[in-house]
N, C-alpha and C positions, 0 to 999 in steps of 0.2 A: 647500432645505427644502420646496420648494413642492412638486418632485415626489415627495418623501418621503412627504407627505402625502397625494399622489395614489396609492399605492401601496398594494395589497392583500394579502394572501399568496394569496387564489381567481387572484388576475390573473395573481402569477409562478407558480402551480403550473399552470395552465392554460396557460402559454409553458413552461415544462417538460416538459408532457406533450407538446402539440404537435411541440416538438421532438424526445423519444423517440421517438414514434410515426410522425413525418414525415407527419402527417394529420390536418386538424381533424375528420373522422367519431370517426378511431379514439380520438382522445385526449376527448372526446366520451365514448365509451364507457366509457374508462378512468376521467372521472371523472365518472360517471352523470348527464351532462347532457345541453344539447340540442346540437347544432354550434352554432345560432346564439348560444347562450349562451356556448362558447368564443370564436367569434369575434369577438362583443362585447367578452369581456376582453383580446382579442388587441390589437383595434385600439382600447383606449380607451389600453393600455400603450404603442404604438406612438406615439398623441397625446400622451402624458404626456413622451414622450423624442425627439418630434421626431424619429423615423428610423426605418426597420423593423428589427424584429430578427428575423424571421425572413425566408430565400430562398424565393422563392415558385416559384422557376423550377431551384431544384437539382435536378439528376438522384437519382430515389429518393424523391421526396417534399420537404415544407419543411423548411428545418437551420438553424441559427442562423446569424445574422450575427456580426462580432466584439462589435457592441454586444449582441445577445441573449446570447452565450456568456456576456459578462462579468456581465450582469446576470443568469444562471441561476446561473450560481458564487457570485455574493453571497448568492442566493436558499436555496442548498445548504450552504450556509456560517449563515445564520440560520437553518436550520432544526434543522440540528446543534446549536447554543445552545439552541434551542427546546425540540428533543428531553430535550438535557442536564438541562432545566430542569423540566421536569413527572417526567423520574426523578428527580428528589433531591425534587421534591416530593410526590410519592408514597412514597419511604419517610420522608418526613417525619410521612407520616399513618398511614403502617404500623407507627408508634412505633420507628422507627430502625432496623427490618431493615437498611437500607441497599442502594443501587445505587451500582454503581462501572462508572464507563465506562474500558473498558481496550484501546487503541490496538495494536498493532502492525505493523508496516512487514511490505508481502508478503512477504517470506522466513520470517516467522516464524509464517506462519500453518500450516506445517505442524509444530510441536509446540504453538501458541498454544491449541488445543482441546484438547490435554489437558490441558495445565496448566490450564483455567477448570475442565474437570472435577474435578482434583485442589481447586482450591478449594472447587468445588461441595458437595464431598465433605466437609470440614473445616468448612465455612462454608454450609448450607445456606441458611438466611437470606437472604443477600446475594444480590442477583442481578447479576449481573457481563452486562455490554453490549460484547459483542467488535467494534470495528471493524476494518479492515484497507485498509490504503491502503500507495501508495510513499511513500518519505522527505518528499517533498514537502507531500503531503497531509497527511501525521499529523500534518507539523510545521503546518500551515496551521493544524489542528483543533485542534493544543496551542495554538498562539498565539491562537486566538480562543476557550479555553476550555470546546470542548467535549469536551475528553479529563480526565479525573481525572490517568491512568499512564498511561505510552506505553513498549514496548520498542521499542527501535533499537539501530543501532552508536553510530558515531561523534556523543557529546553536541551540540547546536548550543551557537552564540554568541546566537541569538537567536529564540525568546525564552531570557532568559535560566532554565537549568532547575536542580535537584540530581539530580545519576545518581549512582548503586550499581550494582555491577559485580556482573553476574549471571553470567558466565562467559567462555568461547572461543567464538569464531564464525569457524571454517576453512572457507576459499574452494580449492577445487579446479580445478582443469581439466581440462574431460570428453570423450570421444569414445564413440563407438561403442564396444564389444568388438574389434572386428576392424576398426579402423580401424590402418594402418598405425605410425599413432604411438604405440596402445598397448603395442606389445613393443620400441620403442626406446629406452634408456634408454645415457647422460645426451643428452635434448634439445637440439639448437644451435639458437640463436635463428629462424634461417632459417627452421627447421621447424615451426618453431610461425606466422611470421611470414607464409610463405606458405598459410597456411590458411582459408577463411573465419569468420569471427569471427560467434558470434550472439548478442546484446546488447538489453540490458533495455531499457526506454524513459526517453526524457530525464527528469530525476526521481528515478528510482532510485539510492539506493547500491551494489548491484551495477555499475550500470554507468559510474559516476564510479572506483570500483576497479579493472576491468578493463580503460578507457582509459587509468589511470594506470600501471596493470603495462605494459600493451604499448607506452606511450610510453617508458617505462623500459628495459626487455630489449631496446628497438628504437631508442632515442636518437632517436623522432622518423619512423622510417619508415614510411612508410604502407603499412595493409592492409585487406583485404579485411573489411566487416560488414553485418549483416542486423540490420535491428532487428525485437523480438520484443516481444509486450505483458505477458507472463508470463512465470514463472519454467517453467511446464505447458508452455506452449508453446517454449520454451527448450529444454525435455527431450526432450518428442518429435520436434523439429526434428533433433536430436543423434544421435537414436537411430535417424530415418529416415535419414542421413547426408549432411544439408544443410549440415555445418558445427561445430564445436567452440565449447565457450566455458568462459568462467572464471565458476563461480556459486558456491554455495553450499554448504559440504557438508550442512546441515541441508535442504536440498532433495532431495539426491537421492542420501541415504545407502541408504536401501532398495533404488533403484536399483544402489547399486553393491554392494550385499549379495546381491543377489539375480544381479550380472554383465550385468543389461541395460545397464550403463553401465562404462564402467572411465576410470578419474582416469590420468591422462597424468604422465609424470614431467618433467614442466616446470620449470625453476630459478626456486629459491624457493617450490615449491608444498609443502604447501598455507599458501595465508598465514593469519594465525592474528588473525583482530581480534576485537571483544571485544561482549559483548552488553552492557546498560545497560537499566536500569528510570530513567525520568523521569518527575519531573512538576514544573510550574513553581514557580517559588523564592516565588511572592508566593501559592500556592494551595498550603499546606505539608498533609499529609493529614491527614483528623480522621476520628474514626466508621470507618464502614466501608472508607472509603479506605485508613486506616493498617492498620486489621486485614487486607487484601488485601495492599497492599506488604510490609508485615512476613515475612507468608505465605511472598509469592514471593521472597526475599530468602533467610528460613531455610532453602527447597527448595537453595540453595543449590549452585546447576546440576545437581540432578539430574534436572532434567526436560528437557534437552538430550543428542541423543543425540551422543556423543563420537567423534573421528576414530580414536582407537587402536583402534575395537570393531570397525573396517572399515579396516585399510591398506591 
């Protein structure tokens, strides 16, 4: 408690910045002070925890230690509460316009903007706060209550949530156009197995999906992968002809409308899982929350674009 107490939000956004910018000048700059007045917060935070948390001697500039990382994650973690909390108090004062913070997992951030639009549209009022993270994160920001609604796949165990079922969510598997396995159909495991695989990062529901397919189809055999931080970069990687992978078809349906991409005929493709609107069971929606989930519930997946429009 003692260093609780010691603790400021100048001090960790100040170890935040330094470590984005790998520079006490530039993080300085960033947040219009002096250096020495960064490095005063740096090293009273460093006394307060008995260890450094930043490397002073990393290549590229200063990076977190593991004890800095953990304590910028806390620090981004209350400020998302923080955040959450002056928007609901603000439309508290704007006589109940309402703010709705509405989570989705990267995959869905390419139909996630229309659909605010389409609310925007119905609902100008409200003002709707889009985050986007992997499965990890959104679930981190549900559990610590800085999301209202959150879409994803597959509901968690914990925190404990209520999902409604907003639709299909069909996972394909992509190559090039003129990658040799586009024009072979029916696929033997082989051929898919000996391929390099290009994979989302640990975290992701994408790529707990496509570890499980290939452990499946392959009973275990090991193959070739490339981790990737995006779904963007997943794409282009694909299309430059670095490698194959099993993603999303709400990703990279354009793509494959337009032929920069063509979907492999791989057994059991495309798999068909299911999208979900959540929010926690002890945080049930009121005001403008409910009038938003209701919304996107009645849209009742018409704002997902569908695999038959593109076979």
């Amino acid at each position: 408690m003692k260093r609780l107490n010691a603790l400021s939000l100048r001090q960790l956004r100040a170890l935040k910045a330094v470590i984005e910018t790998g520079s006490i000048s530039r993080a300085a700059e960033d947040l219009a002070l002096t250096p020495p007045a960064v490095h005063s917060q740096l090293k009273h935070l460093e006394e307060t925890f008995g260890c450094a948390l930043v490397d002073r001697s990393a290549p590229g500039g200063f990076a977190a230690t593991l004890e800095g990382r953990v304590l910028v994650e806390a620090y981004d973690r209350a400020w998302a509460g923080l955040t959450l909390a002056i928007h609901r108090i603000d439309a508290l004062q704007r006589g109940q316009t309402g703010t709705v913070v509405l989570g989705v997992v990267s995959t869905a951030k390419y139909f996630a903007p229309a659909l605010v639009a389409r609310i925007k549209a119905a609902h100008p009022d409200i003002d709707i706060v889009l985050q986007v993270g992997n499965r990890d994160l959104i679930l981190s920001r549900l559990s610590d209550g800085a999301l209202d609604l959150a879409v994803m796949g597959r509901p968690p165990r914990d925190p404990p949530v209520n999902a409604v079922l907003l639709g299909d969510h069909p996972h394909v598997m992509i190559a090039p156009p003129g990658h040799p396995l586009a024009t072979k159909s029916p696929l033997a495991v082989d051929d898919i197995l000996d391929q390099t695989f290009l994979m989302r990062e640990p975290g992701s529901g994408t790529r707990i999906l496509a570890m499980r397919y290939l452990d499946q189809i392959g009973s275990g055999r090991p193959y070739d992968a490339v981790e990737a931080e995006s779904n963007e970069t997943i794409k282009q990687s694909v299309m430059a002809g670095l490698g194959i992978a099993l993603i999303s078809f709400h990703t990279v349906h354009e793509e494959l409308a337009s032929g920069r991409l063509a979907a492999l005929p791989a057994p059991g493709m495309p798999i068909i899982r299911k999208w979900f609107l959540l929010h926690r069971t002890d945080q049930p929606p009121r005001g403008a929350v409910a009038t938003v989930s209701d919304f996107i519930v009645a849209l009742n997946s018409g704002f997902l674009p569908r695999w038959q429009e593109n076979p």
